[in-house]
VEXTORLO-355820 format. One line per field, with one value per atom (N, C-alpha, C): residue number from 1; residue in one letter; atom name; x, y, z. Coordinates in pm, whole numbers, m for minus. Layout:
VEXTORLO-355820
num = [NUM;...]
residu = [A;...]
atome = [CA;...]
u = [X;...]
v = [Y;...]
w = [Z;...]
This chain:
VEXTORLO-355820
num = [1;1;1;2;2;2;3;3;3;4;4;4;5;5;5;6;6;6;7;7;7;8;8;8;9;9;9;10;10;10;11;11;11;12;12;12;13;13;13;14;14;14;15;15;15;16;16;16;17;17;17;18;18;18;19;19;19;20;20;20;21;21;21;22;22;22;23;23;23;24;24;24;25;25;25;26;26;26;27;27;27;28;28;28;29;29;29;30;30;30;31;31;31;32;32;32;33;33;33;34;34;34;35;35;35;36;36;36;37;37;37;38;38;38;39;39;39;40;40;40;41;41;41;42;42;42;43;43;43;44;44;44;45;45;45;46;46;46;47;47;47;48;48;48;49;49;49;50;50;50;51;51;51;52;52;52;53;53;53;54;54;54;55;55;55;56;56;56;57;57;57;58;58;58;59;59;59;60;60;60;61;61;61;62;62;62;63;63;63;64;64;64;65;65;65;66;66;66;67;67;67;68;68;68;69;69;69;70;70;70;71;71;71;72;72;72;73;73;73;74;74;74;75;75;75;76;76;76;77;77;77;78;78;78;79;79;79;80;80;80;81;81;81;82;82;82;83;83;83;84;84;84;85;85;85;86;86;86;87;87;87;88;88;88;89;89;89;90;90;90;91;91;91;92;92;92;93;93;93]
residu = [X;X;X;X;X;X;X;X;X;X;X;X;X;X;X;X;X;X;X;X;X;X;X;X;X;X;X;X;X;X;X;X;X;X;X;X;X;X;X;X;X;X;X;X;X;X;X;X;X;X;X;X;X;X;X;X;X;X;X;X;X;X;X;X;X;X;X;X;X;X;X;X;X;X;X;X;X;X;X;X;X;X;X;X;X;X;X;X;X;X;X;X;X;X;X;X;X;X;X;X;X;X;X;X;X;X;X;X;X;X;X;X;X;X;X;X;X;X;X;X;X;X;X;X;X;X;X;X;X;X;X;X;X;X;X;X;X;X;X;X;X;X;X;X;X;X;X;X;X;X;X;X;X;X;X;X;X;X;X;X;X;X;X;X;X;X;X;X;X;X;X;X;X;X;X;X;X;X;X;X;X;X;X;X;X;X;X;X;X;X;X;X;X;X;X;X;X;X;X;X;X;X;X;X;X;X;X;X;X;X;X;X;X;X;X;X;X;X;X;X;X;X;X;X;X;X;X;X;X;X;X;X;X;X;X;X;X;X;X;X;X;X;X;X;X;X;X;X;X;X;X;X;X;X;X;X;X;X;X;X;X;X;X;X;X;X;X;X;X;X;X;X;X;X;X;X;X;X;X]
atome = [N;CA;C;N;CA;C;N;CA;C;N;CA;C;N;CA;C;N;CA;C;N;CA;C;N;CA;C;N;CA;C;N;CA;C;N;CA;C;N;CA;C;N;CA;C;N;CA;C;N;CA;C;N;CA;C;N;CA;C;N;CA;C;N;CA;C;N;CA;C;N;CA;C;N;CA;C;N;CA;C;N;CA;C;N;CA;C;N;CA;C;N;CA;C;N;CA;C;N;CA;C;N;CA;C;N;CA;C;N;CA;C;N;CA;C;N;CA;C;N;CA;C;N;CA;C;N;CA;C;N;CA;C;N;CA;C;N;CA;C;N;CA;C;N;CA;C;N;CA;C;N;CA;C;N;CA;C;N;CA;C;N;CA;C;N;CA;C;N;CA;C;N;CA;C;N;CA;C;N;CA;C;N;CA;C;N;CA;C;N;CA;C;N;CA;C;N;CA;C;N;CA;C;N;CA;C;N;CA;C;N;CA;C;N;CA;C;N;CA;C;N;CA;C;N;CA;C;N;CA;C;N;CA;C;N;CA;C;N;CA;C;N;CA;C;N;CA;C;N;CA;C;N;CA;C;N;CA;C;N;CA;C;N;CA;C;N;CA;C;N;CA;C;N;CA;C;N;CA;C;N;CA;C;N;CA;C;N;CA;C;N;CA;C;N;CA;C;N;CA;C;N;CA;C;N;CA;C;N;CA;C;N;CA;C;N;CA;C;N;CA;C;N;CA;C]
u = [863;936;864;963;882;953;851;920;798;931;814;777;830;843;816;717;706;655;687;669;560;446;294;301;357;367;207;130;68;m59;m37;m209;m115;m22;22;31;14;93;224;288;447;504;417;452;460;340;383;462;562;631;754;799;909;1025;902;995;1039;1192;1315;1261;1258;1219;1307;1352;1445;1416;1456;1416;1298;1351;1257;1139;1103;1012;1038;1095;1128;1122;1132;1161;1291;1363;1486;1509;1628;1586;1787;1786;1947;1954;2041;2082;1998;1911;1856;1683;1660;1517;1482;1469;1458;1404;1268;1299;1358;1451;1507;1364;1404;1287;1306;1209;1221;1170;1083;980;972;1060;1052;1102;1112;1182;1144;1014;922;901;962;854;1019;946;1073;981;1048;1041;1102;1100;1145;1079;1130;1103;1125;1029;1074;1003;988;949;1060;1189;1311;1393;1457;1553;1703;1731;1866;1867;1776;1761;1716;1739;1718;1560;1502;1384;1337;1349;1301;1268;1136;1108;1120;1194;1265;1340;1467;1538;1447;1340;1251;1176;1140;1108;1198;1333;1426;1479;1460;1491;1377;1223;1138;1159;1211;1258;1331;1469;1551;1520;1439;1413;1315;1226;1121;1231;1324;1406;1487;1522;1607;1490;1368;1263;1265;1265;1188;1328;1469;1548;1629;1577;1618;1771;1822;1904;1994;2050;2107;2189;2128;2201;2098;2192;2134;2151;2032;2079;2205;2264;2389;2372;2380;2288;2403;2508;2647;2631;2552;2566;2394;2331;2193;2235;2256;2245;2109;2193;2067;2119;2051;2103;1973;2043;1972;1957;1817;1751;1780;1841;1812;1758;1700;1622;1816;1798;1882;1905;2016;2047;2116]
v = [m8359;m8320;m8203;m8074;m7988;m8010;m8036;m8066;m7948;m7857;m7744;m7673;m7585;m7415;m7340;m7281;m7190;m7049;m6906;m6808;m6772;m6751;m6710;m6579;m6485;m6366;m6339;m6442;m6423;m6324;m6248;m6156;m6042;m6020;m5883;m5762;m5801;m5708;m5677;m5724;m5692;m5646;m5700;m5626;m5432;m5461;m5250;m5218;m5265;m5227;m5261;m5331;m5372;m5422;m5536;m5592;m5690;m5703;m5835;m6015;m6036;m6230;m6313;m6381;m6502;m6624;m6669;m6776;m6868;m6893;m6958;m6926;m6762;m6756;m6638;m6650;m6550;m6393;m6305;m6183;m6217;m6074;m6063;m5898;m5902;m5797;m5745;m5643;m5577;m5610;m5572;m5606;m5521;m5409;m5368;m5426;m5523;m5546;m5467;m5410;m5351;m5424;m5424;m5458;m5440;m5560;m5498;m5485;m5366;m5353;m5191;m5155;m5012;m4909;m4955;m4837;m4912;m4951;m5045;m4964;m4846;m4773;m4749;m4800;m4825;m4926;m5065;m5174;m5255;m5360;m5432;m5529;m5625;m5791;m5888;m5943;m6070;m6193;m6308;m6445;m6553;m6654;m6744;m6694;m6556;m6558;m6457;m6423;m6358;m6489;m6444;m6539;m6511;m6661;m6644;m6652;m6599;m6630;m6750;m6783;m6909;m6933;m7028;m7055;m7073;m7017;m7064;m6933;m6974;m6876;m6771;m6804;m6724;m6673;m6690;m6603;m6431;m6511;m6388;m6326;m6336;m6251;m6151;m6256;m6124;m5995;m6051;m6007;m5889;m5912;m5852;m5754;m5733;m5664;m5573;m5629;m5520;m5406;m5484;m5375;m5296;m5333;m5223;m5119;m5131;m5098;m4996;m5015;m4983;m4798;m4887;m4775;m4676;m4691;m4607;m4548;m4569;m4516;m4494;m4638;m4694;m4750;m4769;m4878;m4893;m4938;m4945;m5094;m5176;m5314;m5380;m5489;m5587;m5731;m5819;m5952;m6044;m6114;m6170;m6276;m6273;m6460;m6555;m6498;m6641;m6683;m6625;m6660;m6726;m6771;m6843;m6978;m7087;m7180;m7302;m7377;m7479;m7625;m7697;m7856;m7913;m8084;m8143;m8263;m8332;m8467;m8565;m8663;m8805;m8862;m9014;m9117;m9201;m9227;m9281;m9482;m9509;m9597;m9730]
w = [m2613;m2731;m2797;m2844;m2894;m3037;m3160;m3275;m3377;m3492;m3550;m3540;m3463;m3387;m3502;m3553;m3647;m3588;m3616;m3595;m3660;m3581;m3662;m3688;m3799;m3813;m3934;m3967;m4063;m4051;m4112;m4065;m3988;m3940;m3883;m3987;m4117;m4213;m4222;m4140;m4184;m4304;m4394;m4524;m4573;m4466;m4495;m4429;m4306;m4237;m4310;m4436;m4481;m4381;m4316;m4218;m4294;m4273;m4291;m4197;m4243;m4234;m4267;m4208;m4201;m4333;m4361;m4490;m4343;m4261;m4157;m4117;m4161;m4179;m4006;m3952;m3829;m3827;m3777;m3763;m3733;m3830;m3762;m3686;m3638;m3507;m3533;m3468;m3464;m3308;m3252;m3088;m2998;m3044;m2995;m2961;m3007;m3014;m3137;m3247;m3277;m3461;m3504;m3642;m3728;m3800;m3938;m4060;m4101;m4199;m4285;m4320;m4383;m4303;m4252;m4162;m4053;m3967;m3862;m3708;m3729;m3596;m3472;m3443;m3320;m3302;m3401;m3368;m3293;m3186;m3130;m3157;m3110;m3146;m2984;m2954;m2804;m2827;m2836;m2747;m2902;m2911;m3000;m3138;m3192;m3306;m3389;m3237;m3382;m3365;m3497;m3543;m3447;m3426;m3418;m3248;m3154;m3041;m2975;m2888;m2776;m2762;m2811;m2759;m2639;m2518;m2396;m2318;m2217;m2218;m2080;m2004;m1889;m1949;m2025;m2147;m2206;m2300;m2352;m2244;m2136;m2011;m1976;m1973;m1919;m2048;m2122;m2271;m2241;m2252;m2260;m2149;m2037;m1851;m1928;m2008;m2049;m2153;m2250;m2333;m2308;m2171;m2097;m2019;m1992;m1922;m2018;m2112;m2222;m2306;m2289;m2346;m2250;m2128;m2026;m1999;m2084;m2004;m1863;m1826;m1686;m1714;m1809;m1789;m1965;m1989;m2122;m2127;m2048;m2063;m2143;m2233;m2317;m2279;m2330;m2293;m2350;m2259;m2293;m2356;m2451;m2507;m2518;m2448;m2400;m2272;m2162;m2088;m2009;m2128;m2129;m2125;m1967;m1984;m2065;m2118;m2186;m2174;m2172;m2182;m2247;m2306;m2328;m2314;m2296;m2239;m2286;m2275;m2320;m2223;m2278;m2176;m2134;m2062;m1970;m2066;m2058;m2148;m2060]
């Protein structure tokens, strides 16, 4: 059981970057990877510390592939976050 996922952003300074934060306490990000913030135009963000994305972490790998991909100008595809299978466990009854 993973219970309490908190995003350790503490100590980065985010504050001079007038980066945007989730009431959860998350980064939030535009479709680009990209921080919402004031002075945020270089900084990207991937995996379980933006908001609003899938916690798991073959997801944020490929996430992380595209937007290396996306920088270097290889490529201009984004991740599909409808088509991220997930399920979940119960003990058997």
């Amino acid at each position: 059981m993973a219970v309490g996922r908190h995003a350790q952003v503490n100590g980065l300074q985010l504050d001079k970057l007038g980066v945007t934060l989730s009431k959860g306490g998350k980064l939030v990000t535009n479709k680009d990877c990209s921080l919402v913030g004031t002075k945020c135009e270089d900084v990207w963000a991937i995996g379980d510390v933006v908001e609003g994305k899938l916690e798991l972490t073959p997801s944020a790998i490929l996430d992380g592939k595209l937007l290396a991909g996306r920088l270097l100008h290889v490529h201009n595809e984004h991740m599909n976050w409808d088509l991220v299978p997930t399920t979940v466990f119960t003990p058997l009854e």
